[in-house]
N, C-alpha and C positions, 0 to 999 in steps of 0.2 A: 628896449629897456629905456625908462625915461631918467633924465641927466641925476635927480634928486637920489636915489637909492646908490645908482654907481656913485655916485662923490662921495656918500656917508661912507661908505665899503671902504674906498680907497683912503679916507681922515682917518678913519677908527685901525685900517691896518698899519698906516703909517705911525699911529699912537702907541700899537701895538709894539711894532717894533721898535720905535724910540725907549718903550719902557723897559725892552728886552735890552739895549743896548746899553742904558743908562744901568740897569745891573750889573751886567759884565764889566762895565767900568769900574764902579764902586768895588767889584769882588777884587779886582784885578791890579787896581795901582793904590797909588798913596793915598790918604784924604785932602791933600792938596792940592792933588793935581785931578782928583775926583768932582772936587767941588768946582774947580775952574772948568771943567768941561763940561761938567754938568750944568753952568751956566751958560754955555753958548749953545747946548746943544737944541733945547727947543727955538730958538732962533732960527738955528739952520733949519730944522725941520718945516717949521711955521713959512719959514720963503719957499723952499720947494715946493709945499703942498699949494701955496699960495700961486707961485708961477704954475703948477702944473691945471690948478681952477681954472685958471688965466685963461690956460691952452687948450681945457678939453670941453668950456662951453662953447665955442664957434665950432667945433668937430663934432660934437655930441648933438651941435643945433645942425647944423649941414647933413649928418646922417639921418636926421628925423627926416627932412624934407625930402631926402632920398625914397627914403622906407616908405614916405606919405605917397611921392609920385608911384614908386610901383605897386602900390595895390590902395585904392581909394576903400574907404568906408563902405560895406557892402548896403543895401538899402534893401526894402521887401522886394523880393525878385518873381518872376510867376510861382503860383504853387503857395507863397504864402498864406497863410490864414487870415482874412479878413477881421478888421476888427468892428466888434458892430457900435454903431453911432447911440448915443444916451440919448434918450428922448425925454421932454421934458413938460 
């Protein structure tokens, strides 16, 4: 799996759940103490996701070069089908 789809998956559920939590706040306490948490909370969200980018393109780039060394690109092997040459 290449780095680009895993990171959107991981933002979009972490957004997911930020918005789930930011509900259960609002249902759940005062509007003051709503509104105050409700302002720091995408901060905090925004640095984890942000540390976790950090952390998972040298891992996500290191796994590639793993997955590259054990099975190379396969190229026309015997038994292919020749392709025939345009003439001109």
């Amino acid at each position: 799996m290449r780095a680009g789809p895993a990171r959107e998956a991981v933002w979009g559920a972490a957004f997911l759940l930020e918005a789930a939590l930011r509900v259960v706040i609002v249902d759940s306490t005062s509007t003051g103490t709503a509104l105050a948490i409700s302002t720091v909370t995408p901060l905090v969200f925004a640095g984890i996701m942000v540390a976790w980018t950090i952390g998972y393109g040298p891992l996500q780039k290191k796994t590639e070069r793993i997955a590259a060394k054990a099975s190379p690109i396969p190229g026309p092997g015997p038994g292919a089908p020749e392709v025939p040459k345009a003439t001109a």
